[in-house]
N, C-alpha and C positions, 0 to 999 in steps of 0.2 A: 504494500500500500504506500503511498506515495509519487509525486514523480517519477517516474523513470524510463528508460528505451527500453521495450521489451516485444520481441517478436513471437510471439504467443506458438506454443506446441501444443498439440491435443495431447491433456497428461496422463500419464501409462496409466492411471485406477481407469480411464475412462476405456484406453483403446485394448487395454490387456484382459479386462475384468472378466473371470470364470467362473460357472456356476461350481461349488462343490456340496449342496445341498440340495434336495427338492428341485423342483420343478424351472422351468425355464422362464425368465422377468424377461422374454421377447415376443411374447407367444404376441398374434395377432387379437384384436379386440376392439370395441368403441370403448364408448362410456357409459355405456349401459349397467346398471345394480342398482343394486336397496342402499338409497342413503349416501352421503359425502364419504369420499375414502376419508379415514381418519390415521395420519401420520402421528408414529413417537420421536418427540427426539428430549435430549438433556441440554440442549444447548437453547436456552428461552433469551428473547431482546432482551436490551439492558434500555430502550429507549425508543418510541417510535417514531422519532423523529430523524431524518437520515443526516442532518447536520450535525449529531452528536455523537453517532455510531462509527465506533471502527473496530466490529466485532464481529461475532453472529446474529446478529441482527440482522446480516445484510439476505438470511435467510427468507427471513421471511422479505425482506424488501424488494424481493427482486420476482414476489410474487403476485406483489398488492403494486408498488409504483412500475414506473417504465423511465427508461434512460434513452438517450437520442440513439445509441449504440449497443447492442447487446450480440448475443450469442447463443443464433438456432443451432439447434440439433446438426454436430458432425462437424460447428465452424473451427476451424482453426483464428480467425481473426475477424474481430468487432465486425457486425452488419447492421443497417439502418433498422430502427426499431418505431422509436417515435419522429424520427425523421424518415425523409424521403432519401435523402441521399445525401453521404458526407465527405469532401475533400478539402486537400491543403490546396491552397490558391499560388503559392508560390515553391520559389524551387528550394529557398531556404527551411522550409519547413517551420514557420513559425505563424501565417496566418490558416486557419482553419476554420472554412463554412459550411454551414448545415442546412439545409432546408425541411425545413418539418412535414406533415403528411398534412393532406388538407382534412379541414374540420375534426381535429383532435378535441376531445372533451376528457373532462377526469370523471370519475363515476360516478356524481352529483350530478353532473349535465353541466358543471360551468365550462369557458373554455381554457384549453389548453395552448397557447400561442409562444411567439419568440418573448416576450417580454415576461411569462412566466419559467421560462427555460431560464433568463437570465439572471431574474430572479433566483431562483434555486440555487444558483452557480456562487454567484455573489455574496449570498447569506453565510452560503458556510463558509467562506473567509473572515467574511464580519463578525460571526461568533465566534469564531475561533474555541470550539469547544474544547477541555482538555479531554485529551483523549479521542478527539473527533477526528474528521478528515481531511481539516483542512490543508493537510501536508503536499496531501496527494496534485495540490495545484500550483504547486512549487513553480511551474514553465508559464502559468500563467500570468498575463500581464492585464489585461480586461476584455470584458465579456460587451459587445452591442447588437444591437438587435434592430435589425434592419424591417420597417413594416411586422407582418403579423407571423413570417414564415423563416424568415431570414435571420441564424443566426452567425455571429462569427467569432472568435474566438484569438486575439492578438496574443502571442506568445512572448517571453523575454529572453529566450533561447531559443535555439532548433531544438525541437524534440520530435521525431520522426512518428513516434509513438503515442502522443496525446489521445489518440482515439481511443487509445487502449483505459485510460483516466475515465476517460468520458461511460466508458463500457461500464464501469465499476458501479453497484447499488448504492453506494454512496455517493452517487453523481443523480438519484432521483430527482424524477420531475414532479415540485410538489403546487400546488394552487394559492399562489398570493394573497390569496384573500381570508386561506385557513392558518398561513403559515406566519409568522412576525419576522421581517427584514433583520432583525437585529438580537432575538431572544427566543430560544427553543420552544416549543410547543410542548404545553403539561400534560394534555389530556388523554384518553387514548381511543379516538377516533382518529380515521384516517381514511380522506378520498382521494385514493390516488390515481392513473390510469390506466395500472398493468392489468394482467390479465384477469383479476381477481380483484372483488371488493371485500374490505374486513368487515362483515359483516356485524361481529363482537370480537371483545376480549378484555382476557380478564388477565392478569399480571401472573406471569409465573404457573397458569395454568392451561388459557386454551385461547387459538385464534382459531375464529369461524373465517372460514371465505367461502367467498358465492360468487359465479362468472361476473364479471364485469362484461354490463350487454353494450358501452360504450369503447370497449377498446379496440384499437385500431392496429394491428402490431405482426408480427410473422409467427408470434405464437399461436398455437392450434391445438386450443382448449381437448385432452381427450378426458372429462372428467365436469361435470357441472358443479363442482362443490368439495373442499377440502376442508377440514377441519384439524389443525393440528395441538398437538397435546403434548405441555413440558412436562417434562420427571425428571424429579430430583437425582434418580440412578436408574444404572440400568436394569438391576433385578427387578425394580416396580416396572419399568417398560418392557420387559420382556413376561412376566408375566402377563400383562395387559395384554400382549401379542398371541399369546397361547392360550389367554382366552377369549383371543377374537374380538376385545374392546377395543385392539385398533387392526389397522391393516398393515402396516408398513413402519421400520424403525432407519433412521436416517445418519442419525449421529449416536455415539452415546455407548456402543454395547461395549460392555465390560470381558477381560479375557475369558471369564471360566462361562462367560453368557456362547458368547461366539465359538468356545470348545463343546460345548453343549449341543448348540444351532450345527454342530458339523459331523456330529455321530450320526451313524446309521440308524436309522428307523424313526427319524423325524422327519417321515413324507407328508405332513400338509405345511411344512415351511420348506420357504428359501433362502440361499443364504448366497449372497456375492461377495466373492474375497478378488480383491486384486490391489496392484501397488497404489500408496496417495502419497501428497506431497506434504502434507502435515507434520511438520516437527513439533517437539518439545524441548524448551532447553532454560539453561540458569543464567540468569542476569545478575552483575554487582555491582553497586551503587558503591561511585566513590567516595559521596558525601562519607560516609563511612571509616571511621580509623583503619581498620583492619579490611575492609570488603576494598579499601584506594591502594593497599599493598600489593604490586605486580605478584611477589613472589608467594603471595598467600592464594590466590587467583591460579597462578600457575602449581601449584601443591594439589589445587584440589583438583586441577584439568588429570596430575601424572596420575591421583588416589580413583578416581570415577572408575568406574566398572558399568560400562554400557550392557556391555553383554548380560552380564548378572541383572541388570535392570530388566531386558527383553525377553528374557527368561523365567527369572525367578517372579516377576510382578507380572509382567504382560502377558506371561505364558508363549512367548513367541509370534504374538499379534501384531509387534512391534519389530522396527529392523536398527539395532545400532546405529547412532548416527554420528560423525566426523567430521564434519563441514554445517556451517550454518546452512548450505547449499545442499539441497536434499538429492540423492541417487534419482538421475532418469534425466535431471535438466543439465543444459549444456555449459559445462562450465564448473560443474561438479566436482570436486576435490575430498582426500582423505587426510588432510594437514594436521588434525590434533591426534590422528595416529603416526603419522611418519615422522612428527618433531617428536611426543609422546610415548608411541609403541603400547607396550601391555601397561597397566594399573601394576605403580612400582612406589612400596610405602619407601625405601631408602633413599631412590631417585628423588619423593618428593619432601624427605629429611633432607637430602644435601640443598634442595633449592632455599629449602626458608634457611638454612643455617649459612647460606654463602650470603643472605639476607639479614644475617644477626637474629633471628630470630629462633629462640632457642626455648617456649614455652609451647605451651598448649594453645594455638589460637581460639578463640570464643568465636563462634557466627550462628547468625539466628538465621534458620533460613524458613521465608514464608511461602505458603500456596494457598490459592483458590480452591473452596469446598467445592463448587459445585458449577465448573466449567468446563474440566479437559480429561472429565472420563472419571470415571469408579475408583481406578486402580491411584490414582493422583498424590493421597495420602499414603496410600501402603510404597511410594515408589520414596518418596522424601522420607520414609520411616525404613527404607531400605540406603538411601545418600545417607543418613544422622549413622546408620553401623556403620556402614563403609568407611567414611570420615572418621568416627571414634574408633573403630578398631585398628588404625594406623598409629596410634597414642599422639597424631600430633594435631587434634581438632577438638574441641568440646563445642556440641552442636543442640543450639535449641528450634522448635517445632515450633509453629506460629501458622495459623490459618485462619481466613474471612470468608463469607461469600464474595463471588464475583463482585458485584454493584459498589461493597466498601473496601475491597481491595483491591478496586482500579483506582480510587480515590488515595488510598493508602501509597500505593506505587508513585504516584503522579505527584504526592508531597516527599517525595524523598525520603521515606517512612522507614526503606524496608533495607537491611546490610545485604543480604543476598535474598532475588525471588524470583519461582517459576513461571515461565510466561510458556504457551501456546503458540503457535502462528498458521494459518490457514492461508495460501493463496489470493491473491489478487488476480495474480496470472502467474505461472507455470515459468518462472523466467529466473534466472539466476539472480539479475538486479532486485528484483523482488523482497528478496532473503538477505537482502545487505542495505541495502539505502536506507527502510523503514527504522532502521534500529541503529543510527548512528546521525551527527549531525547536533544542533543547539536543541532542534524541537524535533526530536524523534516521537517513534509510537512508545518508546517505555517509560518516558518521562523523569527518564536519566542523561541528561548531558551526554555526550560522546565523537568531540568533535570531530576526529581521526582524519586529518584534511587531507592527506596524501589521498584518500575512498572521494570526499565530500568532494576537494575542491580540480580534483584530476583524474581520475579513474572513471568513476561515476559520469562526471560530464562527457568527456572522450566515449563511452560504451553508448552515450543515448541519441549520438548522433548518428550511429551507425545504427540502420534497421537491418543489416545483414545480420544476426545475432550468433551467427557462429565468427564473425570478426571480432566478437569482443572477450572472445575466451582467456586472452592473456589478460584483458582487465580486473574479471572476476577473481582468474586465478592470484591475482599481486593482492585483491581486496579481502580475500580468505585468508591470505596469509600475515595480515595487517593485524585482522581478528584473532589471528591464533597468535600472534608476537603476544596482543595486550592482553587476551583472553579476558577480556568483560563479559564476553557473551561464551557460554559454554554449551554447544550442543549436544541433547541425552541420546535421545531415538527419533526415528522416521515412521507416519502411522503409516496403516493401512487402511483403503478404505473397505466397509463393510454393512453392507443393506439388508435387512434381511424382511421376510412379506409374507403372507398367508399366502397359499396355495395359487388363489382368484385374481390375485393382482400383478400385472403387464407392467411392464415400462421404466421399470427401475434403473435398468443403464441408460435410455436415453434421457432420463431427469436429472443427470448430473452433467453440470456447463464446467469448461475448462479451469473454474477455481473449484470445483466439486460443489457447489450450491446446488440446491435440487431443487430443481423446477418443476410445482408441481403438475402444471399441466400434461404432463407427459406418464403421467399415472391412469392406468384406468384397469375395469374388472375386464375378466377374461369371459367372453358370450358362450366358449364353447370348449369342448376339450377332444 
């Protein structure tokens, strides 16, 4: 998330993905059944406002709004959505115009025109929420809006890739009239113009949608009605699935759920396993005495035991990971094993001692309850042994829900803590830009200018993205010099659905967001 050049791959969960359960999520079908599919997942908004969100929320947003740009079924790269068609006017690659589709409305009936695209665009710089999106318009210079249809888009760099921004659920098109120029929206209605209108919702529990009979767009509703359904874990959501209180699980299964979903003799579920680009990894705040120490940082990169993490917690659902740059994308590197090698308690006694440091370091290290999976807790309660059983850490446990400890992270709150990352796009820049810079997405400092003010720029003006391989590679290895950013594991992604219901691989778009339209019951077998 953020600016960047990125020339978008269709990512392996999507092109690779194998049934190894039940039934087949291709089979032919309409929309025909009893009732709204009803989706599980563990990953509920944090806000329905897209000015605020640079989370999973963009889940749901990218069901209910519509962006000028998005991503049918099979695209490798952004196509007109709520526009009619979009290019760069010059050869620099820095003016970029839109033309919208005629007679756009949102699902109210007001209209949707250039002056509410601009609107949308402009707010989220102006609120600058923390934690929002407004990073991601870093190339931007200002937004005009020519008559009712016309937009365009003045950049402050080339950036070959802008459209790919514009792609993104946090580029929503929202209605002027519901939304405030300058201050987030509290409530939780929402008429947006995507392919779905939020019918209700209740916080942390359930969003109803119902087609949206006004939208205008390349999606091709197979389904009249979604209703999706958060849980706090994924034992309550897989129970629910087993007994048919829902249809389909999204995000969220836990290892021993998905070892479960893949034994023999559970023919009326299915289950999709294939590779995703989902990391996990530990961030250190240098506000911090001990988290601002190089050599304490590097202690804990040589003490980590990845493997024992994907194993022993994840059950092997997970893949060790080495590079903030997840395995499949171009540009991909194994740098904190090849300076590192194996998990070495001596190796990481001689670092802090060539550092004078010759005590027990203290670090408290914190995670979110109920963000990035079941296993979350049991993996930071597997880092606190790993750490103490080398005698050179004393490690404290510290947890919030998501909502106060995004807030938490964002005041500089936390010595070391676990962050998530989900795709924007499938790109190596991706997994580097967001998390370094004055105003990243961690809400830790991290200037690293050799990345910010050279690397970075150089890789976004080239849209060939296998020419910027040597940039990525120098920018990984910047990360592993200072090691702030520590990467654990690489997820998998994993769907799993009652027997009846079609379309599970074509509902996930190149950042794995599932679009539900692309769900429907199976008419015949």
């Amino acid at each position: 998330m953020f600016n960047r050049n990125r020339f978008l791959r269709r990512v392996a969960a999507i092109a690779s993905m194998s049934l190894v359960a039940g039934c087949g999520l291709l089979s032919d079908g309409d929309g025909g059944g009893k009732g709204p599919i009803v989706v599980g997942t563990t990953s509920a908004p944090s806000t329905l406002d897209p000015a605020g969100a640079y989370d999973g929320s963009w889940e749901l947003y990218r069901n209910i709004f519509q962006t000028l740009l998005a991503y049918p079924n099979g695209a490798t790269t952004p196509q007109p959505d709520a526009a009619q068609s979009c290019s760069f006017t010059d050869s620099a690659s820095r003016t970029y115009r839109c033309t919208l589709r005629s007679g756009l409305k949102f699902a109210d009936g007001d209209t949707l025109n250039a002056q509410a695209v601009k609107h949308s665009i402009d707010r989220i710089r102006r609120i600058d929420a923390p934690g929002g999106p407004a990073g991601l318009l870093g190339s931007l210079d200002r937004v005009q809006a020519l008559g009712d249809r016309e937009v365009v888009f003045h950049l402050n760099q080339p950036d070959a890739t802008f459209p790919f921004v514009l792609a993104t659920p946090a580029m929503s098109i929202v209605d002027p009239d519901d939304y405030p120029a300058d201050s987030l929206r509290k409530d939780d209605k929402v008429y947006g113009s995507g392919p779905y209108e939020l019918k209700s919702y209740e916080e942390d529990k359930e969003a109803v949608l119902v087609g949206n009979k006004n939208y205008q767009g390349f999606a091709q509703r197979q389904n009249d009605a979604v209703t999706i359904r958060y849980f706090q874990d994924s034992a309550g959501m897989v129970k629910a699935l087993r007994a048919k209180q829902i249809d389909v699980t999204y995000r969220g299964l836990a290892a021993d759920d998905i070892l479960a979903l893949q034994q023999r003799g559970t023919t009326d579920l299915q289950l999709v396993d294939g590779t995703g680009t989902d990391i996990s990894y530990l961030v250190f705040n240098p506000k911090d005495p001990w988290a601002k120490e190089p050599a304490v940082r590097k202690a804990v990169a040589q003490i980590v035991d990845r493997g024992a993490i994907a194993h022993k917690v994840y059950k092997d659902t997970v893949d060790p990971l080495y590079s903030m740059v997840p395995k499949g994308l171009t540009g991909h590197t194994t740098d904190f094993f090849d300076d590192y090698g194996d998990p070495s308690v001596p190796k990481a006694r001689k670092i802090l001692g060539d550092a004078g440091i010759h005590q027990r370091v203290p670090l408290t290290l914190w995670y979110t309850t109920d963000r990035y999976g079941s296993e979350t807790a049991l993996m930071f309660q597997e880092l606190k042994r790993q750490l103490e059983a080398s005698g050179l850490f004393t490690i404290t446990l510290q947890s919030r829900p998501w909502k106060t400890y995004v807030v938490g992270y964002q005041k500089g709150e936390y010595p070391v803590f676990g962050r998530g990352w989900f795709p924007d796009f499938p790109d190596a820049d991706d997994f580097i830009a967001p998390f370094v810079g004055e105003h990243n997405a961690l809400g830790t400092p991290y200037p690293a200018k050799e990345i910010t003010g050279k690397l970075l720029p150089h890789s976004r003006a080239e849209s060939d993205r296998a020419k910027t391989v040597k940039d990525m590679e120098d920018a990984q290895q910047i990360l592993v010099n200072d090691a702030r950013l520590i990467p654990l594991w690489q997820g998998r992604q994993f769907i799993a659905a009652n027997e009846d219901i079609s379309g599970g691989e074509q509902a996930l778009d190149p950042s794995t967001i599932m679009t539900m339209w692309a769900l429907h019951r199976k008419t015949s077998w």
